[in-house]
matplotlib code that plots the C-alpha trace (Angstrom):
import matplotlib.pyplot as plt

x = [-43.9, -45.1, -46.0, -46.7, -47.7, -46.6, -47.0, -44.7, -44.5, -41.8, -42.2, -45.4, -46.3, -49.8, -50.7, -50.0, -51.7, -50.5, -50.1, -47.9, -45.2, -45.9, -42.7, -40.4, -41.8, -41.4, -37.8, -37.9, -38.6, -35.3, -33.5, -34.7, -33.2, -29.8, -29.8, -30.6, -27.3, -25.0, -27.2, -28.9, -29.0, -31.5, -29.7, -30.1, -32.8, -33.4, -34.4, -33.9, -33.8, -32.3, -33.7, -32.7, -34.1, -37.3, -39.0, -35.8, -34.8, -36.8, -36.6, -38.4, -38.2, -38.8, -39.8, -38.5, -39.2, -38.8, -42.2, -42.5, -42.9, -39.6, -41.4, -40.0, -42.1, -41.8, -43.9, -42.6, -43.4, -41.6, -41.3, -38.6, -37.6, -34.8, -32.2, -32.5, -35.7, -37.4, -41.0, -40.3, -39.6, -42.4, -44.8, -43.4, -44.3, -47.9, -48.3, -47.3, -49.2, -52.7, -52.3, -51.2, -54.7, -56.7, -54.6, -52.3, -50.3, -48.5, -51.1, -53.7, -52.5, -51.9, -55.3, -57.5, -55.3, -57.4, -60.4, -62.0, -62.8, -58.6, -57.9, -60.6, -59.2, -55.9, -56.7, -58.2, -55.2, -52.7, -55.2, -54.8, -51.1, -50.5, -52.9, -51.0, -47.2, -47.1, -46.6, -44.2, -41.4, -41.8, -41.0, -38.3, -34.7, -32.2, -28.7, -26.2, -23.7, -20.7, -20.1, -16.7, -17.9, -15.1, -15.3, -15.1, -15.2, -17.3, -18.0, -17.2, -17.8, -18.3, -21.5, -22.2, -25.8, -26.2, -23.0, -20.0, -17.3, -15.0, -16.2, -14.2, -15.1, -13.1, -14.7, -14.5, -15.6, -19.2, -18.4, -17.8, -21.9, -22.7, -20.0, -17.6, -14.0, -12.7, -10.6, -9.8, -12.5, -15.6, -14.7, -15.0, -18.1, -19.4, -18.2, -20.0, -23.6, -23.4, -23.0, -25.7, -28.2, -27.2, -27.6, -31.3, -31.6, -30.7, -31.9, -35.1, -35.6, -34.6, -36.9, -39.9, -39.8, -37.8, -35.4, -31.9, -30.9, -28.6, -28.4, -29.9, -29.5, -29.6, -29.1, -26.9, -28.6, -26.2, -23.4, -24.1, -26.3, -23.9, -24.8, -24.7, -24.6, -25.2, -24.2, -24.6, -23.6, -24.2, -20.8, -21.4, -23.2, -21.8, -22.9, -20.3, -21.6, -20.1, -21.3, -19.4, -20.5, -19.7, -20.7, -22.6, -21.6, -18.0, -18.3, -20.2, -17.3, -14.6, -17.5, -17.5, -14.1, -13.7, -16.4, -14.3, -11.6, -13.0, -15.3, -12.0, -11.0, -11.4, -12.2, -15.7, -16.8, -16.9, -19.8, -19.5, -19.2, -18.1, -14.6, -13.3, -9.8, -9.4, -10.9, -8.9, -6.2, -9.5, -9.1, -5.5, -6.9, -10.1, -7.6, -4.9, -7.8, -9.9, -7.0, -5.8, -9.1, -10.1]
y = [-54.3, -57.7, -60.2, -63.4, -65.3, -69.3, -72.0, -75.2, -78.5, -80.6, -81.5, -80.1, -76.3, -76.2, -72.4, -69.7, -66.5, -65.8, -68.7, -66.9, -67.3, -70.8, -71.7, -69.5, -70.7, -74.5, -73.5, -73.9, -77.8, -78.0, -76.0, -78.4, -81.3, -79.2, -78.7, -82.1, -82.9, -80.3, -80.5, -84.1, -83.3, -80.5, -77.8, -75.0, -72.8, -71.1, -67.7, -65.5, -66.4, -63.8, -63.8, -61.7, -61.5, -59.9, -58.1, -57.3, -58.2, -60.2, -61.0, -64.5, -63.9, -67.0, -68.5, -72.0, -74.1, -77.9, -79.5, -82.1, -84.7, -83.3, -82.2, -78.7, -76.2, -73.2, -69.6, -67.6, -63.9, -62.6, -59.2, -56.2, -56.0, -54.6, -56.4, -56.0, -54.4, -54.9, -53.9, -57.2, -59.1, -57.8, -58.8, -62.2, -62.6, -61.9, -63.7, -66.7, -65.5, -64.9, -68.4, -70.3, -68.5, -70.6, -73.7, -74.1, -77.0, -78.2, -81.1, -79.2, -77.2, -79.7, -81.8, -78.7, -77.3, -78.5, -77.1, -73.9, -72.7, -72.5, -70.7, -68.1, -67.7, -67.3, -65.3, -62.8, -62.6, -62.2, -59.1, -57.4, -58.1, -57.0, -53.0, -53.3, -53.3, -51.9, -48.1, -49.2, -51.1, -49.1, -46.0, -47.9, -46.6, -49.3, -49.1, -51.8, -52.6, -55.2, -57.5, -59.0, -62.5, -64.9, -65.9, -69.3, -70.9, -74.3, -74.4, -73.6, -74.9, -74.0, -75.8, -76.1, -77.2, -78.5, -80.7, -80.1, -78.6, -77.7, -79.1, -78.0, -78.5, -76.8, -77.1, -81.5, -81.4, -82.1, -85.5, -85.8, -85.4, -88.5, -90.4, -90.9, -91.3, -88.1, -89.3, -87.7, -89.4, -89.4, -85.4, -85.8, -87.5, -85.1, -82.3, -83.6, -83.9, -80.4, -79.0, -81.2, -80.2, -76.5, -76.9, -78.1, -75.4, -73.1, -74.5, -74.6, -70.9, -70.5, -72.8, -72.4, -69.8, -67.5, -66.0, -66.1, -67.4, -64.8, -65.5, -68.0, -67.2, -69.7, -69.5, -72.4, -73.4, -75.7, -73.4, -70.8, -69.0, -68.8, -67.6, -69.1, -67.9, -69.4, -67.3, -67.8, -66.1, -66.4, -66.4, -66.9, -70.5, -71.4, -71.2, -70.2, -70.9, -70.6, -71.3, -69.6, -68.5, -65.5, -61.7, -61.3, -58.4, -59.4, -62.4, -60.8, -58.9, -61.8, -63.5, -60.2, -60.1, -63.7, -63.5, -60.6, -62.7, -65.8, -64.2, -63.4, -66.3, -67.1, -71.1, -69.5, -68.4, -71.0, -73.9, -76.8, -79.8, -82.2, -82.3, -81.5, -81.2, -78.2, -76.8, -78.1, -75.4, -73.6, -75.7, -74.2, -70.8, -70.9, -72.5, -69.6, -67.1, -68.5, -69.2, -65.9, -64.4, -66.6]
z = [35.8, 37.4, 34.7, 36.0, 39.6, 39.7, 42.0, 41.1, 43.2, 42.6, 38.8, 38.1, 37.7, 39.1, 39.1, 35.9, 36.0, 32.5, 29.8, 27.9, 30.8, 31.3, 29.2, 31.9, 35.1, 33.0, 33.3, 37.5, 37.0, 34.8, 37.0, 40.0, 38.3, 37.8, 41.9, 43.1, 41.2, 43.2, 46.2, 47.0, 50.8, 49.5, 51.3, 48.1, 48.1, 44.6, 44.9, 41.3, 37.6, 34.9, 31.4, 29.4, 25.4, 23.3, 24.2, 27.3, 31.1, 33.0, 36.7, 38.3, 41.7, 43.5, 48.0, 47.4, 50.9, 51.1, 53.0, 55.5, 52.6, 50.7, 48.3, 46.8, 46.6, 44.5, 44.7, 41.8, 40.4, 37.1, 35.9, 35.0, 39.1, 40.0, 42.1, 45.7, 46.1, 49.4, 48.0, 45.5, 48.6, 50.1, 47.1, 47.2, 51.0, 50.4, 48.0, 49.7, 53.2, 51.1, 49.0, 52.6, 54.5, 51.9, 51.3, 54.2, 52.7, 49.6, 49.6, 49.7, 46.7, 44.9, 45.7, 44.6, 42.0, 38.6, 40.1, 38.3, 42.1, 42.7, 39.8, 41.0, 44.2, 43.2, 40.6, 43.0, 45.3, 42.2, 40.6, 44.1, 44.5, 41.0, 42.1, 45.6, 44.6, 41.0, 41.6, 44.9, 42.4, 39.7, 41.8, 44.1, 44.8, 44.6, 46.3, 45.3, 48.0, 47.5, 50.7, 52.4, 51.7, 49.9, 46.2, 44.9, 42.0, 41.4, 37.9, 34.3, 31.1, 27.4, 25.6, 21.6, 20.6, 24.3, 24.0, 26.2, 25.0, 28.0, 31.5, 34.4, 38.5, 40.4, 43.6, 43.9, 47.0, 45.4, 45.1, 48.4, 48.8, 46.7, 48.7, 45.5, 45.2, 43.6, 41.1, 37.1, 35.8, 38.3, 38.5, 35.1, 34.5, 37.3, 35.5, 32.1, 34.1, 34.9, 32.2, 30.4, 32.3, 32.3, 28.7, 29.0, 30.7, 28.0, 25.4, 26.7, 27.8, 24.4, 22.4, 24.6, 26.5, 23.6, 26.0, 27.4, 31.1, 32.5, 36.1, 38.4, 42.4, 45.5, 49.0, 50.5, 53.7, 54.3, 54.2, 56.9, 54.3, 51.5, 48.1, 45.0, 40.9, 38.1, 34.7, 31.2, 28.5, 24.7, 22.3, 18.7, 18.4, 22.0, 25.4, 28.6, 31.8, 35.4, 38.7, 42.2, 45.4, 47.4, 46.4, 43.1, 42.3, 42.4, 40.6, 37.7, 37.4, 36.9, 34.7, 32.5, 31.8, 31.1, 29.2, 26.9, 26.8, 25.9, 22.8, 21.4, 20.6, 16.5, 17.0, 18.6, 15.5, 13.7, 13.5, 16.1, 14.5, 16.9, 17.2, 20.2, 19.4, 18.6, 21.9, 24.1, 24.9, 26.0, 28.8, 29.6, 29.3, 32.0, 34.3, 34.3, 34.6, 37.2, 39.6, 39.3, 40.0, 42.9]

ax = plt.figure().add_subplot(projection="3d")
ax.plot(x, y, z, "-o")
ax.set_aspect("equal")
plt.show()
């Protein structure tokens, strides 16, 4: 069922078909933030968001181009989709081609979007989308199919009450990007600026929009096309989040079992309260597992 239609420019959202989702497609701008810091030559393209919470799943599939002005622009649709489902991409696409045959640029979008007359218009196009592609998903046959592509491990951490815990970059080639020296403490700080912001992140699907992030997908332009996952996972009071590339479905299955293994361990079930210490062999243990599994 589609739920919700959103146009976001940079760090504004300036279109919501239904308030009630305002606080998920809010969650885009934070996540925009989060790619500029793994990304400042604006190479990733997001394209999904996960949630997963009451009153279930939820699916924001997203078209995220980058205009002539480098602005990012977002056109976003959420709703229980199913992965891979061409009549979804197909929604998407028209969306985008209707809103574009009546404002043909971001700045135009942007200029007219507090007038009543916008909201109309795009109201219109949303109401016949929503008619047009409803039976079509709903009635869709998915087939899941894992690729060749190679795994790799860029991220993972552990977050209590959106503080760092355990920080880890495996992939330091990021730092190459912003033109630092990779040494133990700039990978480091890196490493800590990651996982703050993936905790914004979190916490804020959870406080305002009353969900969970499960997943967040990009395309790498600037990698031959290369995919890219972001996963979250609640554990008790703590948050463990991981970011890779390669194939999805692959990856989700390392992530599940570390995820099994990790929500084993007692220390995780006890309140955070602020003593790192005691965490620190975690540190030992995402190591061994991570570079046996990639």
């Amino acid at each position: 069922m589609i739920t919700g239609f959103a146009i976001v420019l940079d760090e504004e959202v300036l279109y919501v078909s239904n308030s009630n989702k305002y606080p998920s497609f809010e969650i885009v701008l934070f996540v925009e933030k989060l790619i500029s810091s793994l990304n400042p030559k604006n190479f990733w393209r997001l394209t999904d968001i996960y949630f997963e919470g009451e009153p279930g799943k939820e699916r924001m599939i997203i078209k995220h181009t980058v205009t002539e002005n480098n602005q990012n622009l977002f056109y976003c649709i959420t709703g229980d989709f199913p992965s891979n489902s061409k009549e979804v991409s197909k929604l998407l696409d028209e969306f985008i081609e209707k809103v574009a045959a009546n404002y043909e640029t971001a700045e135009i979008i942007k200029k007219v979007s507090n007038n009543s007359e916008f909201s109309k218009v795009i109201k219109l196009i949303t109401g016949y989308l929503w008619d047009k592609y409803r039976e079509p998903i709903e009635d869709e046959i998915i087939d899941l199919k894992c690729s060749d592509m190679e795994n790799k491990i860029i991220y993972c951490g552990i977050s209590a009450q959106g503080l760092p815990i355990i920080s880890q970059l495996y992939d330091k080639t990021l730092l190459n990007n912003f033109q630092r020296e990779i040494t133990d403490e700039t990978v480091e700080l890196y490493a800590s600026s990651i996982s703050a912001k993936l905790a914004t992140i979190i916490m804020n699907a959870q406080i305002r929009a009353k969900t969970n992030i499960k997943e967040v997908h990009f395309n790498d332009l600037g990698d031959h096309g290369c995919k890219k996952i972001i996963l979250c996972s609640p554990i008790n009071e703590y948050s463990l989040d991981f970011i890779a590339s390669g194939d999805f479905i692959k990856i989700k299955e390392i992530f599940k079992q570390l995820e099994e293994i990790i929500s084993q361990e007692h220390i995780l079930r006890n309140e955070f309260v602020g003593d790192l210490k005691p965490f620190r062999y975690l540190k030992t243990q995402l190591d061994e597992f991570l570079i046996d599994n990639f």
